[in-house]
C-alpha positions, 0 to 999 in steps of 0.5 A: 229680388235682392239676395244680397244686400250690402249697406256701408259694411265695415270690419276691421281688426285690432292687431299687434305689431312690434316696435321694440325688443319689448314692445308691442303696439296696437293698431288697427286694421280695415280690411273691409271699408265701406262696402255696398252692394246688392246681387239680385236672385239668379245673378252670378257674380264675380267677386275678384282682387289681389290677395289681401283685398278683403274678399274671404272677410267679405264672405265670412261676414255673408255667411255669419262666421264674422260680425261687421264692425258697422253697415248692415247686410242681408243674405236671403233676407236674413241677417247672417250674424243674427239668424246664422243657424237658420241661414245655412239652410239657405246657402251653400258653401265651397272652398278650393282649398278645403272640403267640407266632405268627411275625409275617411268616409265614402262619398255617399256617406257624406251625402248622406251625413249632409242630408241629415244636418239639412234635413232635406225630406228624402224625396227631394235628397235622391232627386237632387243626388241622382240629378248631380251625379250624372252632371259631375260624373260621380257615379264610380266614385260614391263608394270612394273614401274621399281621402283617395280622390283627386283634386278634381274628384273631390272638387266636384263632390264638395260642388254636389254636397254645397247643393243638396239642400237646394240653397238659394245662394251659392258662395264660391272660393277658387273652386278651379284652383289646381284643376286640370283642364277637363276638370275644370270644363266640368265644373264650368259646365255644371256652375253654368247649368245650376245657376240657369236652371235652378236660379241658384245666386252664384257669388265667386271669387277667384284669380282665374280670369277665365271662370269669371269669363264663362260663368259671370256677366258682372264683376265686382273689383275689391282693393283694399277693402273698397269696391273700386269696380262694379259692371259688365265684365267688358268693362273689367277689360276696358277700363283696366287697359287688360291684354292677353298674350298669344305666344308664337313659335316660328319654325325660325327666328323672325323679325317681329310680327307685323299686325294691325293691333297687336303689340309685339311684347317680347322676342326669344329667339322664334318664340314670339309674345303678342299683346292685344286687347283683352277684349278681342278675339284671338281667333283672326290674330291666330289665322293672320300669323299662320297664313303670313308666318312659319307657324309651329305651336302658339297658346294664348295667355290671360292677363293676371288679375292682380296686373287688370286690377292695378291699373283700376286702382291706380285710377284711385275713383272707384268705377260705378256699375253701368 
């Protein structure tokens, strides 16, 4: 079943620019041409690209802040711009940047405030909210004005307020950004279990490659508002030629390292920068140069996405699901 349909969607926009002291000119703006796509229910599906591609616009016209200017779409089976009231009862929101949770309030009196624009009957409020409390670790926080809560805290708060009225479709906007390690884990986890347990449709975007990773077995690549990539996320890697980086400290400075498959991108000194596939493991590259090298530190770095992305859409075809 199909939860959500996108059939030829354009949108664009009118904006003036200056040509002279005195002059403005109009000129319009695609930021999102000719998308079509669908995400069957229980997908989680990452929605990347470089900044300026046309993903918040896309979001903004699913959830029915934006009308196309053309195409037609359907979100739950309802039209987002025509039945926008009766849609938000079906889908839930969560932006990294932003929250949706009352900023001078407690955290259970924003639960609460939500239970009350949902209408979610009590019964089915305290199970959903006793169920995400003990996932996301909430429990000393709800007497907690959310205006004294870290990023993570009130990252994870907004994550249980998006789900208490049990959407069918979750929309994700950088929902790690600025997390820290364990924070992220946590969120990680918690998308994971949601999107397998309770079939919730799960679309993120973000420019953290490792969520895609974890969370997502499809990816879809937008570039100036076309869809230039839609498949397995193994095929994000192969065709964009990606590579991760294992950054290696020698106790000395060394000739570069010698190993099959990997590419040494830069030396410093004993630091050593190895590129290798993005779709290989590091772990054998990692035991190789500790058991042939003087090993002191290594981290393993994700390619950008804007870089993957830049090779796809230098390829100027669009790249089909499959």
């Amino acid at each position: 079943m199909a939860m959500i349909e996108v059939e030829d969607v354009r949108r664009t926009f009118t904006v003036r620019a200056r040509t002279g002291r005195w002059r403005r000119e109009k000129r319009e703006v695609r930021a999102v041409d000719g998308l079509t796509f669908r995400v069957d229910e229980g997908e989680c599906v990452g929605y990347i690209g470089p900044n300026g591609a046309g993903k918040s616009t896309t979001v903004k016209m699913l959830t029915g802040i934006l009308v196309p200017t053309g195409g037609r779409l359907r979100v739950a089976g309802v039209d987002p711009a025509a039945r926008r009231a009766e849609l938000a009862r079906r889908i839930g929101v969560v932006f990294g940047q932003r929250t949706t949770l009352w900023w001078d309030l407690p955290l259970r009196d924003s639960y609460e405030l939500a239970r009350r624009i949902y209408r979610v009957p009590d019964a089915r409020y305290r199970a959903n909210l006793d169920r995400y409390v003990e996932l996301l670790d909430l429990g000393d926080l709800l007497d907690t004005p959310v205006r004294q809560l870290s990023l993570g805290q009130r990252m994870r708060g907004d994550l249980a307020a998006a789900l208490l009225h049990d959407p069918a479709v979750l929309y994700l906007d950088e929902p790690t950004i600025g997390l820290d390690t364990v924070s992220k884990a946590k969120v990680r986890e918690f998308l994971r279990e949601t999107n397998r347990e309770r079939r919730t449709t799960v679309l993120l975007t973000t420019h953290d490659l490792t969520d895609i990773e974890q969370l997502c077995d499809r990816v879809m690549v937008i570039d100036h508002g076309r869809l230039v990539l839609d498949g397995p996320l193994e095929r994000l890697h192969s065709v964009g030629e990606s590579e991760r980086t294992l950054v290696v400290d020698l106790a000395e400075a060394h000739p570069p390292i010698d190993l099959p498959g990997v590419r040494v991108a830069r030396t410093e000194g004993p630091r050593q920068w190895l590129a290798f596939p993005a779709r290989q493991s590091a772990a054998p590259i990692v035991a190789a140069v500790a058991e042939r090298y003087p090993l002191v530190d290594l981290s393993v770095r994700e390619p950008a996405i804007e870089d993957v992305i830049a090779r796809i859409y230098a390829g100027s075809t669009p790249v089909a699901a499959g």
